[in-house]
Predicted model as a PDB file, atoms N, CA, C, CB and O in Angstrom, pLDDT in the B-factor column:
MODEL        1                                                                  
ATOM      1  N   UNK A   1     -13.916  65.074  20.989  1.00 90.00           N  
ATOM      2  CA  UNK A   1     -13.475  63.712  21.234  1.00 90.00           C  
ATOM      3  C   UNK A   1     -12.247  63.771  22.139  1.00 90.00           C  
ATOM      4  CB  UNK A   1     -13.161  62.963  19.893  1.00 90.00           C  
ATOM      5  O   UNK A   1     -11.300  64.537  21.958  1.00 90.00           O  
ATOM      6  N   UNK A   2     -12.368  62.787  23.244  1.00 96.00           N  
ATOM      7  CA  UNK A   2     -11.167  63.342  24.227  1.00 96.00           C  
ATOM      8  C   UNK A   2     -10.074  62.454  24.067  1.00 96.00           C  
ATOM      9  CB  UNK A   2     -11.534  63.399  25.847  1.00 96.00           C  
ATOM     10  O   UNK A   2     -10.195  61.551  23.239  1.00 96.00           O  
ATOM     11  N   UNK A   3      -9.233  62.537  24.592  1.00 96.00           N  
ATOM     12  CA  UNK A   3      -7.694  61.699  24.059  1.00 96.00           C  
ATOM     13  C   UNK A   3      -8.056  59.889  24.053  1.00 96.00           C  
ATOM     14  CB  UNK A   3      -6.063  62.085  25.559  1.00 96.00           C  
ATOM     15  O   UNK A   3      -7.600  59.063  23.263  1.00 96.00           O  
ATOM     16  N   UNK A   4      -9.122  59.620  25.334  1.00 96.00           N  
ATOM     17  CA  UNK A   4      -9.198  58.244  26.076  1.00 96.00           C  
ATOM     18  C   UNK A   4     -10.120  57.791  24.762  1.00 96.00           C  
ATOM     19  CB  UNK A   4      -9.992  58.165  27.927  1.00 96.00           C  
ATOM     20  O   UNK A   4      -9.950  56.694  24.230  1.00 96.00           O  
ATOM     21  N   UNK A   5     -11.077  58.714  24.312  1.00 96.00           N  
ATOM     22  CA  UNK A   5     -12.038  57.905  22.897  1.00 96.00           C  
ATOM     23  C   UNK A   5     -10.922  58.014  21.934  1.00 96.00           C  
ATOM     24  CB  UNK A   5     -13.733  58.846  22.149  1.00 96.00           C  
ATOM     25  O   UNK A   5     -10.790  56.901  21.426  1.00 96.00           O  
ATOM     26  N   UNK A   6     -10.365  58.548  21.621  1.00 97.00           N  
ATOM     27  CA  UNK A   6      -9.735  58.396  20.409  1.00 97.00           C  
ATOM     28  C   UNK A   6      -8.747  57.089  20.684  1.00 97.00           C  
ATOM     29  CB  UNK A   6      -8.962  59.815  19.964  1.00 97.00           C  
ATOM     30  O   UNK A   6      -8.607  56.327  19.726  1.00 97.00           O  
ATOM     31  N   UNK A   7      -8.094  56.788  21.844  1.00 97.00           N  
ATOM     32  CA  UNK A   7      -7.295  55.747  21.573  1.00 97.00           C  
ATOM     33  C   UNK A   7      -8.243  54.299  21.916  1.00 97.00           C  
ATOM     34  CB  UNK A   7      -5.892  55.948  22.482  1.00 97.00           C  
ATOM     35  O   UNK A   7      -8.002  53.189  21.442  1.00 97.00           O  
ATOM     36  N   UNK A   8      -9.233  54.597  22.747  1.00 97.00           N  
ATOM     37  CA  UNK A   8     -10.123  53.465  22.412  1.00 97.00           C  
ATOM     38  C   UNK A   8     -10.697  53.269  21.064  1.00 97.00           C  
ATOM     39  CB  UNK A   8     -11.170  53.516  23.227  1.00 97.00           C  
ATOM     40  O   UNK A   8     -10.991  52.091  20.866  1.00 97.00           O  
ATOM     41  N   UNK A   9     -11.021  54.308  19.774  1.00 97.00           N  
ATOM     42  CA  UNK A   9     -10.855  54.147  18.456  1.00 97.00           C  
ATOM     43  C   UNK A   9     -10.317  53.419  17.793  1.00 97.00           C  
ATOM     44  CB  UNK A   9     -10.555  54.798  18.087  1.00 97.00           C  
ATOM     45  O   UNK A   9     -10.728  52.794  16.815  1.00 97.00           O  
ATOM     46  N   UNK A  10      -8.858  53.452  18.514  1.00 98.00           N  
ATOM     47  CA  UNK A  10      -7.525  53.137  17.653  1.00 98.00           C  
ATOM     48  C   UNK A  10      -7.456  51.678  17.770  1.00 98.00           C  
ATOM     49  CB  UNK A  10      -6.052  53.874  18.222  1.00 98.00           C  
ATOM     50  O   UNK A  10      -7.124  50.778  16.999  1.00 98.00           O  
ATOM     51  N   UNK A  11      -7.895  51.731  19.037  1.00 98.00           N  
ATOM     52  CA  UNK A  11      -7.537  50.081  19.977  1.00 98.00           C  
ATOM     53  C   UNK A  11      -8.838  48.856  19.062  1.00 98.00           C  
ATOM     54  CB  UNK A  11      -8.182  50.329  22.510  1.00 98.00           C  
ATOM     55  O   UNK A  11      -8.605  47.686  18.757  1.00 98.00           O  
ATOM     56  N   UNK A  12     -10.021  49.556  18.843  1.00 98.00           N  
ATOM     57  CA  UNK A  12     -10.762  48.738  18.376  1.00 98.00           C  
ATOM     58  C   UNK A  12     -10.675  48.463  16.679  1.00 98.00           C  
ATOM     59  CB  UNK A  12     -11.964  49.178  18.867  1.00 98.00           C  
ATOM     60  O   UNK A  12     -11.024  47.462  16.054  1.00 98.00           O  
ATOM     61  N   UNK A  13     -10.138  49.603  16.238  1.00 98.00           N  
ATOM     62  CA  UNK A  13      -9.503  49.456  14.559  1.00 98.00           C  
ATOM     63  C   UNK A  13      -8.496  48.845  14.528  1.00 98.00           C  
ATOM     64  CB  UNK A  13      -9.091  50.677  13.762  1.00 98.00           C  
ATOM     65  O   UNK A  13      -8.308  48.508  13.359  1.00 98.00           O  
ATOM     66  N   UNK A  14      -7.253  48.290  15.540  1.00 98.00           N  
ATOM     67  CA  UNK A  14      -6.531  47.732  15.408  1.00 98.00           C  
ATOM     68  C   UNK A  14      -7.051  46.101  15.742  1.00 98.00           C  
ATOM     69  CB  UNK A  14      -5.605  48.398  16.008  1.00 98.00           C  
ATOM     70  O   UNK A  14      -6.846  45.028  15.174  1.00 98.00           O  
ATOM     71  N   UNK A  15      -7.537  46.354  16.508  1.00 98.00           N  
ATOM     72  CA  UNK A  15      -8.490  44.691  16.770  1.00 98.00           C  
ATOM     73  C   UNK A  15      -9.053  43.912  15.247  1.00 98.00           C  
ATOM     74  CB  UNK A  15     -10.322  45.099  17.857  1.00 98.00           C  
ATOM     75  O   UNK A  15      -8.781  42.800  14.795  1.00 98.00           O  
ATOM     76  N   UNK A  16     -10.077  45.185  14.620  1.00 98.00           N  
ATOM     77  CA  UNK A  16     -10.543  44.828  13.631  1.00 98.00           C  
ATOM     78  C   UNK A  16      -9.259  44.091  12.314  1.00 98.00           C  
ATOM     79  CB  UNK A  16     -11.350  46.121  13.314  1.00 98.00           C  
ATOM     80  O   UNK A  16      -9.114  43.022  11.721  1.00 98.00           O  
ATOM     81  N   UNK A  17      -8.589  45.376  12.378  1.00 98.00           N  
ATOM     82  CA  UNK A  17      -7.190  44.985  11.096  1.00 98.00           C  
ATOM     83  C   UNK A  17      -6.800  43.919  11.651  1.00 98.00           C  
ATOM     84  CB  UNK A  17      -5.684  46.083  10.847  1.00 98.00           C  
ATOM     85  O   UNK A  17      -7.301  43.061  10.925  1.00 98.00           O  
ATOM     86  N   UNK A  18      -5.918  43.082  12.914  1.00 98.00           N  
ATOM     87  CA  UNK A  18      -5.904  42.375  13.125  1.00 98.00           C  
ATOM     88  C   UNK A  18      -6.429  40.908  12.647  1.00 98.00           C  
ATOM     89  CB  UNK A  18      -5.989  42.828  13.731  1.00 98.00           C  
ATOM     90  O   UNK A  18      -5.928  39.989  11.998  1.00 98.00           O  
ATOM     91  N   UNK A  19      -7.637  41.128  13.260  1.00 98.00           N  
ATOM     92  CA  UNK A  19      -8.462  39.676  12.210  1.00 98.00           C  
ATOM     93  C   UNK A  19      -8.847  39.821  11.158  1.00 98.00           C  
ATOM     94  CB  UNK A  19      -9.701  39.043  12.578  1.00 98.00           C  
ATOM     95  O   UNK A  19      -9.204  38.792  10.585  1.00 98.00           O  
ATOM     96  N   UNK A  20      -8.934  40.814  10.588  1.00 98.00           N  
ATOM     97  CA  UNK A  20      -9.211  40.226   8.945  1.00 98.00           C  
ATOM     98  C   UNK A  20      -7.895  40.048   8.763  1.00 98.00           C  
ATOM     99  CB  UNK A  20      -9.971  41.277   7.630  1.00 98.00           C  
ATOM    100  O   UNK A  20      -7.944  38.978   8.157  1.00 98.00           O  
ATOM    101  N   UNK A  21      -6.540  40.354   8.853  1.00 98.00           N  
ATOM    102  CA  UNK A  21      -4.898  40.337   8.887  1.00 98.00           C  
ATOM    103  C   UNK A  21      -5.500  38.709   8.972  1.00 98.00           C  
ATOM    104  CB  UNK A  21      -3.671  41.302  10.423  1.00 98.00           C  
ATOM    105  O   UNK A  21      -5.689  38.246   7.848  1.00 98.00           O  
ATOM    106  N   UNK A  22      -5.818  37.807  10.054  1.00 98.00           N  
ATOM    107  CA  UNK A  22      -5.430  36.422  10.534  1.00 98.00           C  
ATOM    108  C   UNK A  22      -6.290  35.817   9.443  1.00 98.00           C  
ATOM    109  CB  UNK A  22      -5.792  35.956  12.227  1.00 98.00           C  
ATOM    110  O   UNK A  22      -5.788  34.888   8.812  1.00 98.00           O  
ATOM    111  N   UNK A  23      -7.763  36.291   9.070  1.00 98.00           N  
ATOM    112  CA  UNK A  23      -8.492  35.629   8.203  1.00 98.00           C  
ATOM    113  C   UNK A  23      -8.363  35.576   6.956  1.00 98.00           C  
ATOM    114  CB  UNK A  23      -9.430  35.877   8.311  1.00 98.00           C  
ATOM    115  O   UNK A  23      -8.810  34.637   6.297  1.00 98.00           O  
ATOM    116  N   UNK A  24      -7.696  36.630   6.420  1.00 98.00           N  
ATOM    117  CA  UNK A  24      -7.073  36.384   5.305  1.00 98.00           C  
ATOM    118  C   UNK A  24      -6.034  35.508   5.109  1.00 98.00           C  
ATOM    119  CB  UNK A  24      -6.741  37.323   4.946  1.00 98.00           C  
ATOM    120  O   UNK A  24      -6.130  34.568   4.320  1.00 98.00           O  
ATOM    121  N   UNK A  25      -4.613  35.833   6.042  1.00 98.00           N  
ATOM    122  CA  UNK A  25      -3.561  34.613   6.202  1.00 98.00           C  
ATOM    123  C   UNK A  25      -4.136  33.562   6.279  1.00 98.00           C  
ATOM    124  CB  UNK A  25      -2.696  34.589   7.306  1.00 98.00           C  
ATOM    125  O   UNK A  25      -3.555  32.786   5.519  1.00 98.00           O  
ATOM    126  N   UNK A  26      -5.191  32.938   6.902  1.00 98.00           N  
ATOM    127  CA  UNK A  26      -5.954  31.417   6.874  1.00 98.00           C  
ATOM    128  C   UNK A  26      -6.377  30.879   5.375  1.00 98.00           C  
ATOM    129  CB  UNK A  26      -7.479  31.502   7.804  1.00 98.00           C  
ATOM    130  O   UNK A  26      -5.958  29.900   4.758  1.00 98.00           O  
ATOM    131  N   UNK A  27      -7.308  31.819   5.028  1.00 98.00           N  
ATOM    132  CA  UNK A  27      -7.660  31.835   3.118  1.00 98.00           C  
ATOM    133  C   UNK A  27      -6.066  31.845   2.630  1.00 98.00           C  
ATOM    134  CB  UNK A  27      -8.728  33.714   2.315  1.00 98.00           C  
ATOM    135  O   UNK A  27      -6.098  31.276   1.539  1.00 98.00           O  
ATOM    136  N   UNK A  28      -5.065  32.117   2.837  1.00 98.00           N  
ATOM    137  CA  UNK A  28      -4.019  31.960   1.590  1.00 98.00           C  
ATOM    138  C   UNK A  28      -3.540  30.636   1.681  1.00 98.00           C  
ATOM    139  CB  UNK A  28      -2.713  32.991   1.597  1.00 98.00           C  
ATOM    140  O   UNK A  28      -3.347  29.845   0.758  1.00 98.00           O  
ATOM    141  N   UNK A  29      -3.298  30.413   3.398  1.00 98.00           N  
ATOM    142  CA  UNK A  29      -2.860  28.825   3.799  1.00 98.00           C  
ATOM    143  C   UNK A  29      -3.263  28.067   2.909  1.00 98.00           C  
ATOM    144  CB  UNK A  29      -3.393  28.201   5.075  1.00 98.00           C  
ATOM    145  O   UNK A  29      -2.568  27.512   2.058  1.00 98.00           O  
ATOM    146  N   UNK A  30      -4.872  27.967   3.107  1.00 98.00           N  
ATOM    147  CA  UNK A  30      -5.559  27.176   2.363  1.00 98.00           C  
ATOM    148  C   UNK A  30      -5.263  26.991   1.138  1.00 98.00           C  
ATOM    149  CB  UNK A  30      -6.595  27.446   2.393  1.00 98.00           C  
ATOM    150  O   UNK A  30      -5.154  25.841   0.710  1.00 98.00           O  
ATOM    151  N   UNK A  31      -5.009  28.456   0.056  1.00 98.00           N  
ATOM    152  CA  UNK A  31      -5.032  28.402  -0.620  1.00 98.00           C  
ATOM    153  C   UNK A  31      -4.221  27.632  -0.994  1.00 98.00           C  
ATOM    154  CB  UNK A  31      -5.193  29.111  -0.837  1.00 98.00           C  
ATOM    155  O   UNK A  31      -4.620  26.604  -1.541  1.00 98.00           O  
ATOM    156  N   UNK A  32      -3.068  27.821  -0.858  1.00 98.00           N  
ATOM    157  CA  UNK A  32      -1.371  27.303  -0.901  1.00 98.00           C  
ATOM    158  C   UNK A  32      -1.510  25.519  -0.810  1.00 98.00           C  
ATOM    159  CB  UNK A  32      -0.259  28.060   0.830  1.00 98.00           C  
ATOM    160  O   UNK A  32      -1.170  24.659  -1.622  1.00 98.00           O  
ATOM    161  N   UNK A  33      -1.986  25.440   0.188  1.00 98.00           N  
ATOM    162  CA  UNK A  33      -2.507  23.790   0.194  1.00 98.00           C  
ATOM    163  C   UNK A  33      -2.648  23.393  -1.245  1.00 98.00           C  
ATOM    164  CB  UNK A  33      -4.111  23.504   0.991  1.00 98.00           C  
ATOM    165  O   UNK A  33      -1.963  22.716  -2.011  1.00 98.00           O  
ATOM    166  N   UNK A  34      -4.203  24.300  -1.382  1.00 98.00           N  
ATOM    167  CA  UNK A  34      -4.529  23.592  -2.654  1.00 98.00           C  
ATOM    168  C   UNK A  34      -3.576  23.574  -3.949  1.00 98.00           C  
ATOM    169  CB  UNK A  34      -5.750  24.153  -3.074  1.00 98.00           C  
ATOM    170  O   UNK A  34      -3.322  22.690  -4.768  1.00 98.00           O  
ATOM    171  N   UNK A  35      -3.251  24.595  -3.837  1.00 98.00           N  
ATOM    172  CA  UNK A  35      -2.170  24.534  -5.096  1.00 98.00           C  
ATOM    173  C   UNK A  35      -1.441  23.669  -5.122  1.00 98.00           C  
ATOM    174  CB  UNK A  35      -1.317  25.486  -5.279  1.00 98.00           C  
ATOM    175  O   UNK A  35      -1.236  23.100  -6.194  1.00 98.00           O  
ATOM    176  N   UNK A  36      -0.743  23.235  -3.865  1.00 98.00           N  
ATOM    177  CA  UNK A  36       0.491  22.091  -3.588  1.00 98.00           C  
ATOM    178  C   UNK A  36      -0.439  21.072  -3.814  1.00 98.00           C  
ATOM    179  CB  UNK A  36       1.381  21.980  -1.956  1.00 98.00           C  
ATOM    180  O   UNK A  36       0.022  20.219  -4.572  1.00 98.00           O  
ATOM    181  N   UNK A  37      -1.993  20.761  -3.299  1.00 98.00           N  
ATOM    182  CA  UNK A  37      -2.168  19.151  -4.108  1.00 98.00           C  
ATOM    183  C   UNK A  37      -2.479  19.472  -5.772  1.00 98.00           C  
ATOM    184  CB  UNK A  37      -3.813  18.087  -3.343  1.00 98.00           C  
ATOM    185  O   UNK A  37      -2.157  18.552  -6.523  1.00 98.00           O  
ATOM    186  N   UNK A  38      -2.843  20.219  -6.165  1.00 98.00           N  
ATOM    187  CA  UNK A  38      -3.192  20.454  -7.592  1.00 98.00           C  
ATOM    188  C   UNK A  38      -1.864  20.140  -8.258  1.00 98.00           C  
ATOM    189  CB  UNK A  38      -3.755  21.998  -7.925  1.00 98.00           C  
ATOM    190  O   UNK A  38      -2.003  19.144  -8.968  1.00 98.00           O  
ATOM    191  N   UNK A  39      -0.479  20.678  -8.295  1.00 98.00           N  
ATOM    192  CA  UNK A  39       0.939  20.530  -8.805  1.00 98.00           C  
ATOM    193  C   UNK A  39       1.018  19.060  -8.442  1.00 98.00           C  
ATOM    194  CB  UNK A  39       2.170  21.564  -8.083  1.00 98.00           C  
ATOM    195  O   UNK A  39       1.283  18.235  -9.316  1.00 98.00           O  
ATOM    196  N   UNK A  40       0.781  18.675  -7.092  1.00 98.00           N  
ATOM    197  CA  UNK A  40       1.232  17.394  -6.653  1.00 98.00           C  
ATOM    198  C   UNK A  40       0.715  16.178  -7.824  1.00 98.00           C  
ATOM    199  CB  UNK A  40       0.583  17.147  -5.064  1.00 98.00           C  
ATOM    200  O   UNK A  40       1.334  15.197  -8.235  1.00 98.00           O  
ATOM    201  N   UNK A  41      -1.047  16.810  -8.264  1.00 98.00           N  
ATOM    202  CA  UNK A  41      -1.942  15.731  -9.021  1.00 98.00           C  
ATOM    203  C   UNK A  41      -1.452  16.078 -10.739  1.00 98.00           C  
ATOM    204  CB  UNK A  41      -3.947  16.044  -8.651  1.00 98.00           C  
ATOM    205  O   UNK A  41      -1.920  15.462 -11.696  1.00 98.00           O  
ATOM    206  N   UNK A  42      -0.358  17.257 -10.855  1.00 98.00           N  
ATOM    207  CA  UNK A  42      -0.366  17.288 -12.440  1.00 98.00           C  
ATOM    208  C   UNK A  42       0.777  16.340 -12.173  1.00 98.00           C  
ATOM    209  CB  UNK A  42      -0.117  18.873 -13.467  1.00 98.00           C  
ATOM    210  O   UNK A  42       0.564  15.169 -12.487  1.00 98.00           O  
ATOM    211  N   UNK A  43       1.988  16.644 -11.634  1.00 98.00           N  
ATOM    212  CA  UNK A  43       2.809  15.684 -11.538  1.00 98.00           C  
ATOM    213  C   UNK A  43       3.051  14.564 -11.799  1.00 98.00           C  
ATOM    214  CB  UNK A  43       2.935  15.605 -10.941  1.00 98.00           C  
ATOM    215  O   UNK A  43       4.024  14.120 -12.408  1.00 98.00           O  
ATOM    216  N   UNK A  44       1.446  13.572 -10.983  1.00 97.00           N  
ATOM    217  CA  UNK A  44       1.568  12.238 -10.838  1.00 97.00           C  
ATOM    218  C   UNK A  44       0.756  11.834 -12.861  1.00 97.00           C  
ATOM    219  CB  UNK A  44       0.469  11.624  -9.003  1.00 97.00           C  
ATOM    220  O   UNK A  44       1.300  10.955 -13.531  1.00 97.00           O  
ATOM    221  N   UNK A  45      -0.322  12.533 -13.370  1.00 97.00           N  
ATOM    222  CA  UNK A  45      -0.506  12.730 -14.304  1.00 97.00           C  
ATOM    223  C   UNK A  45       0.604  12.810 -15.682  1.00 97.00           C  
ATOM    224  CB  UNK A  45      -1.096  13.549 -13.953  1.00 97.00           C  
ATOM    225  O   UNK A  45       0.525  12.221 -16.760  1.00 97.00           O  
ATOM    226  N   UNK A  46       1.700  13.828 -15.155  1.00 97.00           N  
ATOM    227  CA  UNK A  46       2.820  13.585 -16.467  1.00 97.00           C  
ATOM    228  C   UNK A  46       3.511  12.832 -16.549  1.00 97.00           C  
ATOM    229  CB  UNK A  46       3.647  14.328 -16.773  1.00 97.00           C  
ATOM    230  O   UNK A  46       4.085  12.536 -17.597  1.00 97.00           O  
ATOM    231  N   UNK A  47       3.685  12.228 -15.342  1.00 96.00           N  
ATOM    232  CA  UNK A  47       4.776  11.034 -15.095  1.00 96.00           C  
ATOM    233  C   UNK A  47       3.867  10.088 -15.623  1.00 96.00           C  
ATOM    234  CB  UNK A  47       5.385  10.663 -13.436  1.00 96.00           C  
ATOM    235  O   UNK A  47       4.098  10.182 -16.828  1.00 96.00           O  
ATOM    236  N   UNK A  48       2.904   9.161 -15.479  1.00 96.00           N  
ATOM    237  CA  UNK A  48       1.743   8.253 -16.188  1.00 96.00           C  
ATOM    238  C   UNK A  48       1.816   8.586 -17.990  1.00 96.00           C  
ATOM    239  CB  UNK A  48      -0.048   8.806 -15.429  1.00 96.00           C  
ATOM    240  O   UNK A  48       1.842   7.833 -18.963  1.00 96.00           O  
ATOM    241  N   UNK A  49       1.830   9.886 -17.859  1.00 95.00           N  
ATOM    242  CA  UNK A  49       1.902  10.309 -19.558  1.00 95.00           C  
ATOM    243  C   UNK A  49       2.946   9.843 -20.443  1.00 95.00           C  
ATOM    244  CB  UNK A  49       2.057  11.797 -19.768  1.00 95.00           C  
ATOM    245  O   UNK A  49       2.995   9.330 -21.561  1.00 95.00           O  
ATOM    246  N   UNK A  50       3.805  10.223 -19.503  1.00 94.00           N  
ATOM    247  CA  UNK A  50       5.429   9.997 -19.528  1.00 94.00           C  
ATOM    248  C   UNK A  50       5.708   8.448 -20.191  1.00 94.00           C  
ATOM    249  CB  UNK A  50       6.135  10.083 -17.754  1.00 94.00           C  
ATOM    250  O   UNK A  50       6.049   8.126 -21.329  1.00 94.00           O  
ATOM    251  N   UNK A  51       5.424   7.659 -19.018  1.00 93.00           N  
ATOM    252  CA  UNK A  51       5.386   6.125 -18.559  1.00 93.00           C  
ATOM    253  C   UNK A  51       4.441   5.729 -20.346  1.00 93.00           C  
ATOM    254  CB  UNK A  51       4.173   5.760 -16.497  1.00 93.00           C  
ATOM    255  O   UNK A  51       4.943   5.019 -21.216  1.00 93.00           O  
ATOM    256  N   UNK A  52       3.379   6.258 -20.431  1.00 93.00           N  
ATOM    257  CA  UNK A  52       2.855   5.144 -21.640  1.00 93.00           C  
ATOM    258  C   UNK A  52       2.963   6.122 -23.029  1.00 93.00           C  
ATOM    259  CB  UNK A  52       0.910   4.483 -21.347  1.00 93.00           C  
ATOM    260  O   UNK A  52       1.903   6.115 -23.655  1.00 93.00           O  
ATOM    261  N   UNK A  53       3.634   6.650 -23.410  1.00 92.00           N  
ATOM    262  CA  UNK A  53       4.301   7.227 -24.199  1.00 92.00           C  
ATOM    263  C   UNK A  53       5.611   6.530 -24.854  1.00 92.00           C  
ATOM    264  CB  UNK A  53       4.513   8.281 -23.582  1.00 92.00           C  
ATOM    265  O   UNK A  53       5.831   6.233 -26.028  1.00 92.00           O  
ATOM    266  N   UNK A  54       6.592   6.331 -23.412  1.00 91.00           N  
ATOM    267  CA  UNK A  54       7.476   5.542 -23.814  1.00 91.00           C  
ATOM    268  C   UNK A  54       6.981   3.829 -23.881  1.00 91.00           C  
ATOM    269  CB  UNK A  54       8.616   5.871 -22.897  1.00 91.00           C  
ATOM    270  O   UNK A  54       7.533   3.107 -24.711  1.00 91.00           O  
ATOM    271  N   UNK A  55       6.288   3.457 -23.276  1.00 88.00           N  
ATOM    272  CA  UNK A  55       5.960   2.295 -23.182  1.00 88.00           C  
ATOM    273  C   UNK A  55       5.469   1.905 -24.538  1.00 88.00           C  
ATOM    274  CB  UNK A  55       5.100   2.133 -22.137  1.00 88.00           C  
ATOM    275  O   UNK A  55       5.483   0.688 -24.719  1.00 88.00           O  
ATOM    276  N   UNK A  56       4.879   2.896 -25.908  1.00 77.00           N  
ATOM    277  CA  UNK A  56       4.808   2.881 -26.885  1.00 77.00           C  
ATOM    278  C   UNK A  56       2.899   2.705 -26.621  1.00 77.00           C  
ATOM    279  CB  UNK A  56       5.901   1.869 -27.574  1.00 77.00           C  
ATOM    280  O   UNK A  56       2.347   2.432 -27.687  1.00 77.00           O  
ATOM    281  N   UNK A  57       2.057   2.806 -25.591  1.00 59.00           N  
ATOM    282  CA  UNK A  57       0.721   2.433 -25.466  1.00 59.00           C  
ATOM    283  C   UNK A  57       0.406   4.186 -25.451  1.00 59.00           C  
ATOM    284  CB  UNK A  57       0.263   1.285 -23.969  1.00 59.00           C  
ATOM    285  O   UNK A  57      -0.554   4.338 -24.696  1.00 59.00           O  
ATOM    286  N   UNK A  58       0.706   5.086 -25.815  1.00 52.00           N  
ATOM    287  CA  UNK A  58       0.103   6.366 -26.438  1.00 52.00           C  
ATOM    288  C   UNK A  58      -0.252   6.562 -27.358  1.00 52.00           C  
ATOM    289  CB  UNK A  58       0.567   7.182 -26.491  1.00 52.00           C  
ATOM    290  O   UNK A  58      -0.416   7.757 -27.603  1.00 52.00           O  
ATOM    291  N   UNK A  59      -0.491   5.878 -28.108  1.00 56.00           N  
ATOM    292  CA  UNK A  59      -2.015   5.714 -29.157  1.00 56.00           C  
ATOM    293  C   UNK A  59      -2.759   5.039 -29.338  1.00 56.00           C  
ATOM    294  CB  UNK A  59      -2.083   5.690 -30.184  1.00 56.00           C  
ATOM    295  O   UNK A  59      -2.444   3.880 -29.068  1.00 56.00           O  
ATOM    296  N   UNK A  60      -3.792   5.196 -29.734  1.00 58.00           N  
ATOM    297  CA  UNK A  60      -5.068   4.513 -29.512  1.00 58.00           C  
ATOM    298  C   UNK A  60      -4.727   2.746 -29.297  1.00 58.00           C  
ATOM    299  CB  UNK A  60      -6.120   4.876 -30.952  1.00 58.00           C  
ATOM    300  O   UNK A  60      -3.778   2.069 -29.690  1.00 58.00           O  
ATOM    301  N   UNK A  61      -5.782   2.437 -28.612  1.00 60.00           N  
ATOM    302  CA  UNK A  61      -5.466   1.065 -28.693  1.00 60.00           C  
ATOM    303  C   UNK A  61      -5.950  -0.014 -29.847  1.00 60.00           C  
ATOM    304  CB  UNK A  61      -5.897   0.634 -27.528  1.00 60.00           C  
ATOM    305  O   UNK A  61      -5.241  -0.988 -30.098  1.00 60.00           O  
ATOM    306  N   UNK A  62      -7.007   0.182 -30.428  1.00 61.00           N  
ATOM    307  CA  UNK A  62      -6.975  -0.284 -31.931  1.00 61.00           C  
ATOM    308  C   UNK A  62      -7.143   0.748 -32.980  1.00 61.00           C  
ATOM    309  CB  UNK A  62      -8.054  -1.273 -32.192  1.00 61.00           C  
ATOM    310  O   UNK A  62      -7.940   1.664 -33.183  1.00 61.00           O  
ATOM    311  N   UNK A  63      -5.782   0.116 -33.753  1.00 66.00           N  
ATOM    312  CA  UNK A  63      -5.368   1.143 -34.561  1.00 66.00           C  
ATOM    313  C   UNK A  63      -5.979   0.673 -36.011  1.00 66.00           C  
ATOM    314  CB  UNK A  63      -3.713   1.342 -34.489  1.00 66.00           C  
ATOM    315  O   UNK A  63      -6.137   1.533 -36.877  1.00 66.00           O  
ATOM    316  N   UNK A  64      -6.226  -0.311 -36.198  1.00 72.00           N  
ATOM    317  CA  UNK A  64      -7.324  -0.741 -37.582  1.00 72.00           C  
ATOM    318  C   UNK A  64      -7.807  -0.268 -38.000  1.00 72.00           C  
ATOM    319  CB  UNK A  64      -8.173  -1.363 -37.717  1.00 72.00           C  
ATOM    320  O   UNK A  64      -8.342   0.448 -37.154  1.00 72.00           O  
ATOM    321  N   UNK A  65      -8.286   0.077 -39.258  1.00 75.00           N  
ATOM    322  CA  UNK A  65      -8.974   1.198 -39.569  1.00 75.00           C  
ATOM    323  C   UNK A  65     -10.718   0.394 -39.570  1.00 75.00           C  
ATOM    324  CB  UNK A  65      -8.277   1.953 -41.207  1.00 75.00           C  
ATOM    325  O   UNK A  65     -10.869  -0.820 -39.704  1.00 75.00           O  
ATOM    326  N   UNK A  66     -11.809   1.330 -39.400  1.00 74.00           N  
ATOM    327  CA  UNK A  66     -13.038   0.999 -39.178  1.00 74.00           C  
ATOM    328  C   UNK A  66     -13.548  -0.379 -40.144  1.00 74.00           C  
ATOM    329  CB  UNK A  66     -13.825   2.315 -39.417  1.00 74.00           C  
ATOM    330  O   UNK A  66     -12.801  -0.824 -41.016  1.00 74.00           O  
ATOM    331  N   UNK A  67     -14.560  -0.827 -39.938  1.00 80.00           N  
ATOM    332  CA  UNK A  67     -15.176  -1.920 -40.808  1.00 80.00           C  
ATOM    333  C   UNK A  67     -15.507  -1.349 -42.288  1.00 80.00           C  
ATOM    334  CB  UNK A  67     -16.579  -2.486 -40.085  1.00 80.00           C  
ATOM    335  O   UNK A  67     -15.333  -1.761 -43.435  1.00 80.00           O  
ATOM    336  N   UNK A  68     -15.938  -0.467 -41.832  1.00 83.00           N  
ATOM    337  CA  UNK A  68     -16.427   0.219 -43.322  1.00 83.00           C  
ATOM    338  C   UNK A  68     -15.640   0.391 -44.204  1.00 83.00           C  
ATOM    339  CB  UNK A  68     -16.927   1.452 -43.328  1.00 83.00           C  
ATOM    340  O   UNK A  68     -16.142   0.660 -45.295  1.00 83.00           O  
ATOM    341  N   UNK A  69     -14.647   0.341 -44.154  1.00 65.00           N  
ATOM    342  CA  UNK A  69     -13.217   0.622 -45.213  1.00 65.00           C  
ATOM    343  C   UNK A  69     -13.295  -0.882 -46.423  1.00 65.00           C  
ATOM    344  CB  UNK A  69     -11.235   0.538 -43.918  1.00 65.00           C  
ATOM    345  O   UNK A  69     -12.444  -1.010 -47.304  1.00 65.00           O  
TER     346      UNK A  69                                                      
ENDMDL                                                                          
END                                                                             
C-alpha cells in the first residue's frame, strides 16, 4: 500500500466519522427539543395542578356518597 492509498484511506474515514459526527449531533438536537417541550408540557400540567388544588376543586366533583347507601 503506497503512502498516496493510505492517506486517501484516511481522507475517506475521516469523511465517513465526520457525518455520522453531524448525524448524530442532528438526533441529539432533536432530541433536546423534545425534552424542552416535554418539561415545557409537565410544567404547564403542575401549575393547573397547582391552580385547582388550591382553588379547593381537587377532589372529586360529587362528593355524595352513591344512591345505594
Amino acid at each position: 500500500m503506497t503512502l498516496e492509498d493510505r492517506i486517501a484511506d484516511l481522507e475517506m474515514r475521516q469523511a465517513f466519522q465526520d457525518d455520522t459526527i453531524q448525524t448524530l449531533n442532528d438526533i441529539i438536537v432533536e432530541q433536546q427539543r423534545a425534552l424542552d417541550r416535554c418539561a415545557a408540557q409537565i410544567r404547564v400540567l403542575a401549575e393547573r395542578q397547582a391552580e385547582l388544588q388550591s382553588s379547593g376543586g381537587g377532589g372529586l366533583p360529587d362528593e355524595a356518597p352513591p344512591p345505594h347507601y
